[in-house]
C-alpha positions in Angstrom: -6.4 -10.6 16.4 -7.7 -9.3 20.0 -10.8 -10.5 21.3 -11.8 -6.7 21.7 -12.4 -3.8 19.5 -9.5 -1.5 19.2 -12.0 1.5 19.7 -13.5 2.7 23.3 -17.0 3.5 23.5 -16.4 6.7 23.5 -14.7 6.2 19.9 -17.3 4.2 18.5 -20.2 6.4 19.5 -17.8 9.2 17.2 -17.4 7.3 14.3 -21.0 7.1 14.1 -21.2 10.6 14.2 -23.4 10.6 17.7 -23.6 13.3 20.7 -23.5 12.1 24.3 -27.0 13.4 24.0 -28.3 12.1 21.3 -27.1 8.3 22.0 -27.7 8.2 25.9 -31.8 9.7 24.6 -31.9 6.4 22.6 -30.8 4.5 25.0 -33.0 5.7 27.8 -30.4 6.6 30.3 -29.2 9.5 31.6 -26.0 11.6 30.4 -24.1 11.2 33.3 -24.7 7.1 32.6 -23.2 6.9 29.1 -20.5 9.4 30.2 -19.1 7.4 33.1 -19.2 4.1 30.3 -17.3 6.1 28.2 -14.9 6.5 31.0 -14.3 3.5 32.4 -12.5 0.9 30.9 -14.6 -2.7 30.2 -13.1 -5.9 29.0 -15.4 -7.7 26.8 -16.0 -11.8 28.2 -14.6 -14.6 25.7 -17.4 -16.3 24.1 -17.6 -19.1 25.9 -17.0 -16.3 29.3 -20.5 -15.0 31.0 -20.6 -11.6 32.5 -22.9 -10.2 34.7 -23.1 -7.2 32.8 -24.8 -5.7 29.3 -22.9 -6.1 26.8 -22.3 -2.1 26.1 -20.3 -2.2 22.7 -23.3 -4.2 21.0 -26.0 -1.5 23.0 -24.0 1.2 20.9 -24.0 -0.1 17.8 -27.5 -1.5 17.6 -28.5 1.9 18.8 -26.9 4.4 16.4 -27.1 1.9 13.2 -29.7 2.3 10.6 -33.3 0.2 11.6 -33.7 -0.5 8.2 -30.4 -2.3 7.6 -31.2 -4.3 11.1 -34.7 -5.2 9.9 -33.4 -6.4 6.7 -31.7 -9.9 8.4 -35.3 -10.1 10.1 -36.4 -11.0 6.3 -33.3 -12.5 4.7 -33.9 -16.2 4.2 -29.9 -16.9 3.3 -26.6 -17.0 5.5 -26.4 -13.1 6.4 -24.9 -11.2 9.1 -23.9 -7.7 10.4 -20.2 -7.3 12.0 -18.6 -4.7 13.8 -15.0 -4.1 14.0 -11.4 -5.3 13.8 -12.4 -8.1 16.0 -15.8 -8.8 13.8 -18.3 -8.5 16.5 -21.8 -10.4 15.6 -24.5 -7.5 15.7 -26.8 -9.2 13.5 -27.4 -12.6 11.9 -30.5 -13.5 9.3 -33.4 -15.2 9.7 -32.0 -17.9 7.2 -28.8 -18.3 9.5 -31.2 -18.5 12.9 -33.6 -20.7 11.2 -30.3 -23.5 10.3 -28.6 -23.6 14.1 -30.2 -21.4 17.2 -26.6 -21.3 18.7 -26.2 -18.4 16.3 -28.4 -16.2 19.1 -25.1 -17.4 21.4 -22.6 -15.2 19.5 -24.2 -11.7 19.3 -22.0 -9.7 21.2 -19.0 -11.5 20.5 -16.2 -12.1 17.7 -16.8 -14.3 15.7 -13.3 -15.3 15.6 -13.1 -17.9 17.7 -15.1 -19.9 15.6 -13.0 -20.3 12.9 -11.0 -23.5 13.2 -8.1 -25.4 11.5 -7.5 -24.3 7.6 -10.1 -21.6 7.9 -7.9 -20.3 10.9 -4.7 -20.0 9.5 -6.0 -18.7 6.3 -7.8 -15.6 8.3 -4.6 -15.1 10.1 -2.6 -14.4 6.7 -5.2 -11.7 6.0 -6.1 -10.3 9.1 -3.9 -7.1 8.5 -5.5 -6.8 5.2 -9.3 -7.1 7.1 -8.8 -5.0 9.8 -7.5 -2.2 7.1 -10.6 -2.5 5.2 -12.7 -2.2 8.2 -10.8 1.1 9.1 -11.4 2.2 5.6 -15.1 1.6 4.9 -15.0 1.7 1.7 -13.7 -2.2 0.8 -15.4 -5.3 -0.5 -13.9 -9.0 0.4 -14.7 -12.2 -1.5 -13.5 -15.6 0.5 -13.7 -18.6 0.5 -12.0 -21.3 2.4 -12.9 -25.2 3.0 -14.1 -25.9 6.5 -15.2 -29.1 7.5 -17.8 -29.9 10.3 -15.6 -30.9 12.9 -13.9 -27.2 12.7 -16.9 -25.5 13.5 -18.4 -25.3 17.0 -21.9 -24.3 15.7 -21.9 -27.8 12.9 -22.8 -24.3 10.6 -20.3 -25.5 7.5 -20.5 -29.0 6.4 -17.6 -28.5 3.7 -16.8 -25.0 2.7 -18.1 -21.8 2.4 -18.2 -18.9 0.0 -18.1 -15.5 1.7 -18.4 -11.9 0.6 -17.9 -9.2 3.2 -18.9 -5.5 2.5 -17.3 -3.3 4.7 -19.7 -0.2 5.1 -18.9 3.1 7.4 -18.1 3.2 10.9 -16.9 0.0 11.3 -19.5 -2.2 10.2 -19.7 -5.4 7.7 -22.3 -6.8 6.0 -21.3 -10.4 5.4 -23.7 -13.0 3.1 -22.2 -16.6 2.4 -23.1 -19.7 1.0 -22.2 -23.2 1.6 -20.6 -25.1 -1.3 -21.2 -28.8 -2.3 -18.0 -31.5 -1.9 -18.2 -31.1 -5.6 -17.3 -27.2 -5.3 -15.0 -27.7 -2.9 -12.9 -30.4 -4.8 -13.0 -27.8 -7.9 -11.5 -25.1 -5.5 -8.5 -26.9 -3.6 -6.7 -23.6 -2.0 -8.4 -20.9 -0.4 -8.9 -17.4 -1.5 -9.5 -13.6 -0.6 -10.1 -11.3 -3.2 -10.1 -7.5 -1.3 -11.4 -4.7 -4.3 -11.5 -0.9 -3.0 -13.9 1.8 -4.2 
């Protein structure tokens, strides 16, 4: 999976169903300003990569999504997050996901991709054409869960495994919640799986 989203700015602002107008009003610039973005192509940094520049993607889609589904990971005390597109860009992440490991403030902007290490890894990559389907559908609900142990994870976020369920709304967006799961659960559960259901 690319480290970028396979939609320009342009493309995103249109799936939300945003003028020109409309979105450069919200973001206090001018017209002209979000038209040459649109224009010109940018290459979103790695994670680990710094860039001197604002991160434009992330601008648009905490601009044009719904301040009510952004304040509600302000008050949700579990592992919650907001994603945007086929290369699962952080927008959002919960109080209760903040509150375990401040790294988490690191990844907004970013996929979360490259965190995913060793049998996590190569489990996403069997279903990534699945995923990135569902998140040009909208209309798709994913249950996973996969064993991950602490060394995997750059954050130390997942001591053993981890139960995920990923709702994939409209343009583009996911709203993921997870759980971590006990040795116990874990030893009852020995192979990963991803249970995709369509409405």
């Amino acid at each position: 999976m690319s480290g970028t989203s396979d939609l320009s700015l342009g493309q995103i602002r249109e799936t939300f169903g945003w003028t020109q107008v409309d979105l450069a009003d919200e973001l206090k610039v001018s017209v002209a300003t979000l038209s040459r973005w649109e224009r010109k192509k940018t290459k979103q940094p790695a994670i680990a990569g710094v860039s001197r520049h604002v991160n434009r993607r992330l601008s648009y889609v905490l601009a044009m999504t719904d301040p009510h589904l952004l304040s509600s990971f302000d008050e949700e005390q579990g592992f919650a997050g907001l994603l945007h597109g086929t290369d699962f860009m952080a927008v959002k992440a919960s109080h209760g996901a903040l509150s375990k490991n401040v790294l988490l403030r690191a990844v907004i902007g970013f996929s979360v991709v490259p965190l995913l290490r060793g049998q996590a890894k190569r489990f996403f990559q069997e279903i990534q054409p699945e995923m990135q389907q569902a998140v040009q559908a909208g209309n798709a609900s994913l249950s996973w869960w996969s064993p991950v142990s602490r060394d995997q994870t750059p954050l130390g976020l997942i001591q053993t495994g981890m139960d995920l369920h990923l709702n994939f709304l409209s343009c583009g967006l996911i709203h993921l919640t997870g759980r971590v799961l006990s040795d116990e659960e874990c030893a009852a559960r020995p192979d990963p799986k991803a249970v995709f259901e369509y409405s």
